[in-house]
Residue frames as qw, qx, qy, qz and C-alpha x, y, z in Angstrom:
[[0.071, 0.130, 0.374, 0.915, 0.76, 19.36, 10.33],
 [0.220, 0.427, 0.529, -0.700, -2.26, 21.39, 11.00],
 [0.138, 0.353, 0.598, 0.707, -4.66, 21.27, 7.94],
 [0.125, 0.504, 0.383, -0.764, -6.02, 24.66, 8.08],
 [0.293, 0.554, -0.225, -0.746, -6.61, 25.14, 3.94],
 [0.920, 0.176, 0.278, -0.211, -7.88, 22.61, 1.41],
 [0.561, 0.651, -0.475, 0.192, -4.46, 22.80, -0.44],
 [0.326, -0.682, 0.533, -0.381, -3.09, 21.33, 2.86],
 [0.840, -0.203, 0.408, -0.294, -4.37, 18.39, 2.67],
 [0.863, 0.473, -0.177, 0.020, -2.65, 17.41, -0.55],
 [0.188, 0.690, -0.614, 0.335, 0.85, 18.14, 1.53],
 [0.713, -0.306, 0.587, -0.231, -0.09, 15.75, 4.46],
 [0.961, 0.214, 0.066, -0.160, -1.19, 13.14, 1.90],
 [0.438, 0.737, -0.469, 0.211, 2.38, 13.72, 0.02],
 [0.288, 0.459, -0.784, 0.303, 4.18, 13.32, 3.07],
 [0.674, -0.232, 0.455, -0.534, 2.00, 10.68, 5.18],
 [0.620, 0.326, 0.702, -0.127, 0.57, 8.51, 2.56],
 [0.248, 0.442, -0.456, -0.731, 1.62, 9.29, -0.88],
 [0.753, 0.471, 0.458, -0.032, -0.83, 7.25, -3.65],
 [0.316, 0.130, 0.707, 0.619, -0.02, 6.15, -7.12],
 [0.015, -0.648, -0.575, -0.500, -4.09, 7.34, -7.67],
 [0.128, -0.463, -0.462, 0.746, -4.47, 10.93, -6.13],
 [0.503, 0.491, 0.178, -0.689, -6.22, 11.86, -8.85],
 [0.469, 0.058, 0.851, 0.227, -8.01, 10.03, -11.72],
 [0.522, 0.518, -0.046, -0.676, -9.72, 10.65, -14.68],
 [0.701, 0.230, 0.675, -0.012, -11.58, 8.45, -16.79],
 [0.077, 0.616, -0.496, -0.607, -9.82, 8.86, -20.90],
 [0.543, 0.363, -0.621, -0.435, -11.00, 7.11, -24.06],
 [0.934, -0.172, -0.240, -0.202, -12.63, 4.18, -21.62],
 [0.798, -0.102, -0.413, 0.427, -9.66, 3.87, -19.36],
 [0.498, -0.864, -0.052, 0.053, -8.62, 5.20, -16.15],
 [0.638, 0.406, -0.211, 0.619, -5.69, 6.87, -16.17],
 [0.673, -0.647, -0.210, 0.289, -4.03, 8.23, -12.59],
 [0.257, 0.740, -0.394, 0.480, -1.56, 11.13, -11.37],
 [0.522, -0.010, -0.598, 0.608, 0.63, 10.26, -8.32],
 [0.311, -0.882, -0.149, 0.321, 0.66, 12.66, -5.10],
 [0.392, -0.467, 0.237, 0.756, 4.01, 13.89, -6.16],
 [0.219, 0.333, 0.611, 0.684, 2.51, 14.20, -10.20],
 [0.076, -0.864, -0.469, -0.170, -0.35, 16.02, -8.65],
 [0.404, -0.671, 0.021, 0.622, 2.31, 18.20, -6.42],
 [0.541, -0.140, 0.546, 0.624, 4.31, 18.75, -9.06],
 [0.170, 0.506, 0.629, 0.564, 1.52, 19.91, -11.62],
 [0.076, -0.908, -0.383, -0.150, 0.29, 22.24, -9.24],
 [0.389, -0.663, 0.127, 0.628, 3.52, 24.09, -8.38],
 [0.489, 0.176, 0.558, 0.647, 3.78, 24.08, -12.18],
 [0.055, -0.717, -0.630, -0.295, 0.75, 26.07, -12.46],
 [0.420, -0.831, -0.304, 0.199, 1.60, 28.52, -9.63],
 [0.554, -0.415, 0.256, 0.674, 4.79, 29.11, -10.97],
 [0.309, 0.344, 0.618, 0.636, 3.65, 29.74, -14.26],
 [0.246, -0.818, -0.519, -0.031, 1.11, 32.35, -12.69],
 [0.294, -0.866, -0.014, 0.405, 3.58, 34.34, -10.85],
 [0.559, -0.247, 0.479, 0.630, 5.79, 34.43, -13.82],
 [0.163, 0.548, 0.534, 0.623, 3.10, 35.88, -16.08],
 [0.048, 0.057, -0.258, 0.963, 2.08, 38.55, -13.39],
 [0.381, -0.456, -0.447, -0.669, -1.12, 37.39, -12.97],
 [0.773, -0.491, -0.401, -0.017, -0.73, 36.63, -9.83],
 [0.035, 0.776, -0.491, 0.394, 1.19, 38.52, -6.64],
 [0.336, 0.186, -0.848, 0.365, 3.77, 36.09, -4.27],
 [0.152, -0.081, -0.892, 0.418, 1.29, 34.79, -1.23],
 [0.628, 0.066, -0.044, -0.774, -2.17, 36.17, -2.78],
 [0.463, 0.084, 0.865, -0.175, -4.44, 33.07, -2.63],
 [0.488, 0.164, -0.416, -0.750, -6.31, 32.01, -5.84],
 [0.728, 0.067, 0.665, -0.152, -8.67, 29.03, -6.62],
 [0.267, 0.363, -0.687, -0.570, -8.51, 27.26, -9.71],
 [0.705, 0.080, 0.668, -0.222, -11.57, 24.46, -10.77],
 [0.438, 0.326, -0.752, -0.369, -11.25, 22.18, -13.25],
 [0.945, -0.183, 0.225, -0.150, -12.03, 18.39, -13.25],
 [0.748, -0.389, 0.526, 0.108, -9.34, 15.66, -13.05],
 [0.638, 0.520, 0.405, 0.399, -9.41, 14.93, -16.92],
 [0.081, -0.989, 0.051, -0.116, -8.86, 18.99, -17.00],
 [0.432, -0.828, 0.346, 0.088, -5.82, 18.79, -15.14],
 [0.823, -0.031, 0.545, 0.159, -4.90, 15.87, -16.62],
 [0.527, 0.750, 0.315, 0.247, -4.82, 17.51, -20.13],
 [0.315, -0.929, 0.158, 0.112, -3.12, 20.28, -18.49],
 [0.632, -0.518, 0.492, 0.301, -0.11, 18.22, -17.74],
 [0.784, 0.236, 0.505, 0.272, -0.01, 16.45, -20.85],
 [0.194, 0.975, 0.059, 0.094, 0.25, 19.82, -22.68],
 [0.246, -0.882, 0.398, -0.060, 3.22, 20.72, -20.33],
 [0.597, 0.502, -0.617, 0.103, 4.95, 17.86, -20.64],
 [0.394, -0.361, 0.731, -0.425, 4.39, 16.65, -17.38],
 [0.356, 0.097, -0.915, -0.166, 3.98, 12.82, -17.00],
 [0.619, -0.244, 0.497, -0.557, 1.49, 10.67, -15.04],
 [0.305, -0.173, 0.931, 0.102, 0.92, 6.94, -14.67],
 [0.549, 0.291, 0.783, -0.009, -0.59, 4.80, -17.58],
 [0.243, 0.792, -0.032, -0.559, -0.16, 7.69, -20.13]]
């Protein structure tokens, strides 16, 4: 796989080297972790959820920043799991 975009690199990782901790975020004094696939998984959520509100057109490129705790919250909202929740 050629990593040509910084969203690329999360696919290698995924399918090379998948981690329990691909992202962390430090909650009420404890570290609490999303998978590769929990991080995959949260960010197709997110994209989907974009093109489904029209805020976004099929293969336009956006960025989104946030920190880890951010995302984390995110999920938790949605109803997506991650480990030690």
């Amino acid at each position: 796989m050629k990593l040509e975009r910084a969203f690329d690199i999360l696919f290698h990782q995924l399918e090379t080297l998948p981690r329990p901790d691909c992202l962390s975020a430090k909650t009420g004094g404890q570290w609490q972790s999303l998978s590769s696939t929990e991080v995959m998984e949260a960010v197709n959520a997110v994209s989907l959820g974009l093109l489904q509100q029209g805020l976004v057109d099929m293969g336009r490129s956006i960025g989104i920043a946030g920190s880890p705790r951010c995302l984390m919250q995110g999920c938790f909202q949605a109803g997506l799991p991650w480990e030690g929740r």
